[in-house]
C-alpha positions in Angstrom: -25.1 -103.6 41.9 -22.3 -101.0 41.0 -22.8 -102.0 37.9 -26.1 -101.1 38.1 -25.5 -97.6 39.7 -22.9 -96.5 37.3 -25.9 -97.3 34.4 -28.3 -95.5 35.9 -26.0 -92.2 36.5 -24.9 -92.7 33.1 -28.3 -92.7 32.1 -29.2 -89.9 34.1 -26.4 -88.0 32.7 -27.4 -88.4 29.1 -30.7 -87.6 29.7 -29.8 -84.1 31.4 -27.0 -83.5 28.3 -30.1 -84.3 25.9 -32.7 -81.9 27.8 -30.6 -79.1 27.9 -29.6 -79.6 24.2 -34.0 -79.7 23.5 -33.7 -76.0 25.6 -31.3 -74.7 23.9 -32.8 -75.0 20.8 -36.3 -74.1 21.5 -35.0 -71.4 23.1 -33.2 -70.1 19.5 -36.2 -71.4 17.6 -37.7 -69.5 15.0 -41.5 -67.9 16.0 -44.2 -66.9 13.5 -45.5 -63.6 14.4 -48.0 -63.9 11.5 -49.3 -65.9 8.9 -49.6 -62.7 6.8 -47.7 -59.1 6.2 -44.8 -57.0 4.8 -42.2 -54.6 5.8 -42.6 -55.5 10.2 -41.0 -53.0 12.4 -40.9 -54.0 15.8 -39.9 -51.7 19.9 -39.7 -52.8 23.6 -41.6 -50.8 26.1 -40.6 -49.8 29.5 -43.0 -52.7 30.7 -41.0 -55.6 27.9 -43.8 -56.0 26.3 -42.8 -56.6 23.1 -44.5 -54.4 20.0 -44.6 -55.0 16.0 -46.4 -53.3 13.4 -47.2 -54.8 9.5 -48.8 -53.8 7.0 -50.8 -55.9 4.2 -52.2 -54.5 1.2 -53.6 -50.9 2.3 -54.0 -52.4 5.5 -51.9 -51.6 8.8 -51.7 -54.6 11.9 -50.7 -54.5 15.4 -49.5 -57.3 17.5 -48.0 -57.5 20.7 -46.1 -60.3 22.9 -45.9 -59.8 26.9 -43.9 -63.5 27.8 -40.4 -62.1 26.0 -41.4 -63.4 22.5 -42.8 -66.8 23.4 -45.8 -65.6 22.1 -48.2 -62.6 20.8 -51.5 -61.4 20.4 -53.6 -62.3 16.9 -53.1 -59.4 14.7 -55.3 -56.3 15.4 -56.4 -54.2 11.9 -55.6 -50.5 13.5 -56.2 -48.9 10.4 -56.4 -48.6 6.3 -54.9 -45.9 4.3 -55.1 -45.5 0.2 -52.1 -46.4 -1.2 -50.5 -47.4 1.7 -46.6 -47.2 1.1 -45.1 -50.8 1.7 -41.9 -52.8 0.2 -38.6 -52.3 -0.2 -38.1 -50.3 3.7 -41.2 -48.7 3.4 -44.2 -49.3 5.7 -45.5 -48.9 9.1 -43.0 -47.5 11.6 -43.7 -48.3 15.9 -42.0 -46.6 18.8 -43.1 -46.1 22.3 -43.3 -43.4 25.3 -43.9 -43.2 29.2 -47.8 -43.7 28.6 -48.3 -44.5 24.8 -47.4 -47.0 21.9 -46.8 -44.3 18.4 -47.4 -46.3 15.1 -46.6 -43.6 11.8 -47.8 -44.5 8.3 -46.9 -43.3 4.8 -48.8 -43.3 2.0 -48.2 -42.3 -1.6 -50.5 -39.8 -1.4 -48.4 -37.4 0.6 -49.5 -37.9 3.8 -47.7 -39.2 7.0 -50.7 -40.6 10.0 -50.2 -41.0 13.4 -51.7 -44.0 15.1 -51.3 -43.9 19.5 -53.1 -46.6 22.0 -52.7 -45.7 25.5 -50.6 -47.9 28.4 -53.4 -50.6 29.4 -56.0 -49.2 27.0 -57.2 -51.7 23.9 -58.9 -48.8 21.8 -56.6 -46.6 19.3 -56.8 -43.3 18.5 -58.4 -41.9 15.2 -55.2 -41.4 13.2 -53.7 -37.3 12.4 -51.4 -36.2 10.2 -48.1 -35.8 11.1 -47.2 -33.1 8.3 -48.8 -29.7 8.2 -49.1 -30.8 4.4 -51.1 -33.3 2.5 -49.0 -33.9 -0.3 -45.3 -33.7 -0.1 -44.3 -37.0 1.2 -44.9 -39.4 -1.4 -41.9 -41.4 -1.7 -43.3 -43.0 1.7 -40.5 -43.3 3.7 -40.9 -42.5 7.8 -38.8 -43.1 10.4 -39.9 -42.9 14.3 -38.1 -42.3 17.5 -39.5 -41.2 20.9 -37.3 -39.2 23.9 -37.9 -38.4 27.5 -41.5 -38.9 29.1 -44.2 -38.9 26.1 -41.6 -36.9 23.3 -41.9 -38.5 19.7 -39.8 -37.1 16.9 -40.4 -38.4 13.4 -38.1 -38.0 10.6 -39.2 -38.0 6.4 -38.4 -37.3 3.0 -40.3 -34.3 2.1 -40.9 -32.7 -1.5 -42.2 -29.1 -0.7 -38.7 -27.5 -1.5 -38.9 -27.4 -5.7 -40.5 -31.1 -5.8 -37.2 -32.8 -4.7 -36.5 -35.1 -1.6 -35.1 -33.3 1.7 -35.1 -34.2 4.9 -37.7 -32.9 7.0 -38.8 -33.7 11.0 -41.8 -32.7 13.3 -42.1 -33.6 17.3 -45.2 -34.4 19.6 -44.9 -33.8 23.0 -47.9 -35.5 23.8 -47.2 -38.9 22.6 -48.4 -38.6 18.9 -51.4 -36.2 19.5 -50.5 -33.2 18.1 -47.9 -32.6 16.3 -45.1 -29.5 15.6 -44.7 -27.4 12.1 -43.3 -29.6 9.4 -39.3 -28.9 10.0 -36.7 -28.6 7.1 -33.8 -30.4 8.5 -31.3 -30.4 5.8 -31.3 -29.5 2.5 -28.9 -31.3 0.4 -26.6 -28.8 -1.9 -27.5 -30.7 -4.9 -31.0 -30.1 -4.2 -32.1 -33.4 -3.2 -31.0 -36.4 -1.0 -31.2 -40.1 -2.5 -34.8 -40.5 -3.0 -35.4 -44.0 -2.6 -33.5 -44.7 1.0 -35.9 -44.4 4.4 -33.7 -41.9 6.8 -33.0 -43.6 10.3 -34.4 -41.6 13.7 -33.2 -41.7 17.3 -33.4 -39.9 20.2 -32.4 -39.8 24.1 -33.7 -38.6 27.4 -31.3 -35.9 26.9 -33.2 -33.8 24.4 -30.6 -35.4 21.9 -32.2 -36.2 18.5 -30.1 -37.8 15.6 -31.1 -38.3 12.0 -29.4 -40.2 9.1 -29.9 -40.7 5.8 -28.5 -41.8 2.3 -27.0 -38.3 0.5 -26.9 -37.9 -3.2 -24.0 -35.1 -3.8 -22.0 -35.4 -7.2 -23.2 -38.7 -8.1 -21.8 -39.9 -4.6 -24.6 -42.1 -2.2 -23.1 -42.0 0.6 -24.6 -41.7 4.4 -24.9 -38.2 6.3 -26.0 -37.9 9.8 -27.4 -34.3 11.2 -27.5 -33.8 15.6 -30.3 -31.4 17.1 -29.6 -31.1 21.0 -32.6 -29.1 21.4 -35.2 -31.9 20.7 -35.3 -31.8 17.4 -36.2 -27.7 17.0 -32.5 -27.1 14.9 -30.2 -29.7 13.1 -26.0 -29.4 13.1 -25.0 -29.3 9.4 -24.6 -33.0 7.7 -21.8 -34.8 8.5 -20.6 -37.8 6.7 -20.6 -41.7 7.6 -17.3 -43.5 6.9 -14.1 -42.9 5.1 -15.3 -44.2 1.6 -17.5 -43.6 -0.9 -20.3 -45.0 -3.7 -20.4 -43.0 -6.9 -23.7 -44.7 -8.3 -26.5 -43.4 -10.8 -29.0 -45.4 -9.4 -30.7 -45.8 -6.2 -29.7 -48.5 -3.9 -33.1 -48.9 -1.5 -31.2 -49.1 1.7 -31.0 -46.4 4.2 -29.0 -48.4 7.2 -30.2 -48.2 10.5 -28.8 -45.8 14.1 -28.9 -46.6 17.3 -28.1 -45.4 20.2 -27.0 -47.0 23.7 -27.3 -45.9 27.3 -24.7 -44.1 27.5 -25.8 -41.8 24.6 -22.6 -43.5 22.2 -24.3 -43.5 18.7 -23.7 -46.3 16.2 -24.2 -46.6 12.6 -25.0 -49.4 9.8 -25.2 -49.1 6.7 -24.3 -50.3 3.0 -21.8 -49.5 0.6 -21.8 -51.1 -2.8 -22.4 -54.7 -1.8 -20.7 -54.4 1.8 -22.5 -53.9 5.0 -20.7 -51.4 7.8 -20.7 -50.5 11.1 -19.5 -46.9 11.9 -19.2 -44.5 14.9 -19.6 -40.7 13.7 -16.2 -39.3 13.3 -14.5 -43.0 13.0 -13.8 -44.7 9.6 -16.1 -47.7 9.1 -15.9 -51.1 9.8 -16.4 -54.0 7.3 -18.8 -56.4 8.7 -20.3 -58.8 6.0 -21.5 -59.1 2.3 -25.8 -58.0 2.1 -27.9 -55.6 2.5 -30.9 -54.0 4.6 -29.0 -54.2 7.7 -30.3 -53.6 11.1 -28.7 -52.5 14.7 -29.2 -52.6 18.3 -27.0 -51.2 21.1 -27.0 -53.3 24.6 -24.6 -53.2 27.9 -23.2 -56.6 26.0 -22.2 -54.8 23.3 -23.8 -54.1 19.2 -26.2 -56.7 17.8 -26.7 -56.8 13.8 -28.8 -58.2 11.6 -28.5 -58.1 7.5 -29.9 -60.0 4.9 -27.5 -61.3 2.6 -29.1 -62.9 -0.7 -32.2 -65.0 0.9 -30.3 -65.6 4.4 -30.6 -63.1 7.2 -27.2 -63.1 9.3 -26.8 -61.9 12.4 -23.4 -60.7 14.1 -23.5 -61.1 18.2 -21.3 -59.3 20.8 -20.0 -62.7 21.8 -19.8 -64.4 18.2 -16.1 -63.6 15.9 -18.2 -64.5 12.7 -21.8 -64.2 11.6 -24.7 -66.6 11.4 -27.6 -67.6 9.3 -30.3 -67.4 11.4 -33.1 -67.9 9.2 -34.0 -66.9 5.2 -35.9 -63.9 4.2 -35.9 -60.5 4.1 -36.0 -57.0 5.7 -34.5 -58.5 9.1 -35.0 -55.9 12.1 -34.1 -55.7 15.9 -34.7 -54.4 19.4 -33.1 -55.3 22.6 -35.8 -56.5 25.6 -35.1 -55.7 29.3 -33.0 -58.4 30.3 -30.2 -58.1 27.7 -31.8 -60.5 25.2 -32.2 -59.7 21.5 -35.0 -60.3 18.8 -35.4 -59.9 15.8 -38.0 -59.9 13.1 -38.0 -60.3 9.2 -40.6 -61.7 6.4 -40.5 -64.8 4.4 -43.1 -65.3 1.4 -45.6 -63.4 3.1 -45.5 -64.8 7.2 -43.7 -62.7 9.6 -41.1 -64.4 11.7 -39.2 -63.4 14.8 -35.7 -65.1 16.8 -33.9 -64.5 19.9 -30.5 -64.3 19.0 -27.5 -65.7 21.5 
């Protein structure tokens, strides 16, 4: 009989050890967003529902997930525009407001479009242009933040000033319905910025707008990040990322990613040579890993990153001392849901995959 009773809690106990194990790693798994796309973005809304945007071909998709990542919608075509800009950081960008989702699009024809779908509404809007121009944003890269109540604030390269790259910017205060004058925001002294490097966006409920981007000033790359406190009406003058610099005649297709937390501390990524950093503005860098294409997210935990390093995306936890593979692809991205958990999204051979990291 006791022999009996200490097999069976034995038993029991192996079983629970084994089940929890199964959890664990469902829990980490990896999820297939879609069977198709390129270049995913992805945001959290004040609700946790959680909300990517792809393109394919000329084609832009939306899909959303309201169970934490578990699970989304089937892809939704919201829209087609010629010459679509996609690969290598270009493509759809997604951010959300108090009453709207915001989905910006590039195209090689020099035009930026604005997509918006209301809170609890299926239908999206017919898409404007972001610039007050039709033809001075061909390089295609867009980035997309949104402030206080239903603020937006998108940041581009724009060629208007002598057909060379500078950073320009436009707000919406209506949640991507209209849109401000096209805004210089700096002008680099050699009479462009690095060409070929999407600028990063982000804003707070403060008014606070920050912009960086990849600088191109005596043959040196390196990363510049300009403040507007005034929601996004004037920029401080360009201040540079990190201690070191990359003297390079060539463009390196990496622009880094910003973030900021809920405090308002801002936070930096980027790449230099073949090294990915993390930098506060005003700090000297910090070496984080070999890659590229690297991605951030600020939580109450602490930062969250995600790079792709040859064909492995690694990711770099608050509570991890080294980095982990957690899957292979490319163009890894992140956002922070509600309750402190992290996912993130890249593409592999043309599916679109997602993973809640520890």
């Amino acid at each position: 009989m006791r022999y009996s009773t200490i097999l069976f809690w034995t038993l029991l106990l192996i079983v629970g050890i084994t089940v929890s194990f199964k959890l664990k790693e469902a829990k980490s798994s990896t999820i297939t967003i879609s069977t198709f796309g390129k270049q995913p973005t992805i945001v959290v809304d004040k609700a946790n529902s959680i909300k990517v945007v792809f393109g394919q071909g000329e084609e832009i998709f939306y899909t959303a997930s309201k169970d934490e990542g578990r699970s989304f919608t089937t892809p939704l075509r919201i829209g087609k525009q010629a010459k679509l800009a996609l690969g290598m950081t270009r493509g759809p960008q997604i951010t959300t407001t108090k009453d709207f989702t915001v989905i910006a699009a590039a195209d090689h024809t020099g035009k930026i479009m604005a997509y918006r779908l209301k809170n609890n509404e299926t239908k999206w809007s017919k898409p404007v242009n972001i610039l007050d121009s039709d033809t001075t944003a061909k390089e295609g890269f867009i980035a997309l933040a949104s402030g206080k109540e239903n603020n937006v604030y998108a940041a581009w390269l724009d060629m208007r000033l002598g057909n060379k790259n500078n950073i320009f910017s436009a707000s919406s205060a209506d949640g991507g319905k209209t849109w401000s004058q096209s805004r210089l925001a700096y002008k680099s002294p050699s009479g462009s910025v690095c060409p070929c490097c999407r600028p990063s966006i982000a804003a707070d409920q403060q008014g606070n707008v920050y912009i960086m981007f990849r600088n191109e000033i005596a043959g040196a790359r390196d990363m510049y990040m300009i403040q507007s406190r005034d929601g996004g009406k004037k920029f401080s003058p360009a201040r540079k990322l990190g201690m070191g610099t990359w003297i390079l005649k060539a463009c390196p297709m990496d622009g880094g990613a910003l973030a900021i937390d809920a405090t308002g501390k801002v936070g930096t990524t980027w790449r230099r040579e073949n090294t990915i950093y993390y930098a506060v503005p005003g700090t000297m860098e910090q070496r984080i890993g070999e890659g590229r294409a690297s991605s951030l997210v600020k939580t109450a935990k602490g930062n969250y990153l995600v790079w792709q390093q040859g064909n492995n995306i690694m990711a770099l936890s608050p509570n991890q001392l080294s980095a982990e593979v957690i899957g292979t692809g490319t163009y890894p991205r992140l956002t922070a849901l509600a309750n402190q958990k992290v996912i993130s999204i890249w593409e592999k051979d043309g599916n679109i995959l997602a993973k809640i990291l520890p």
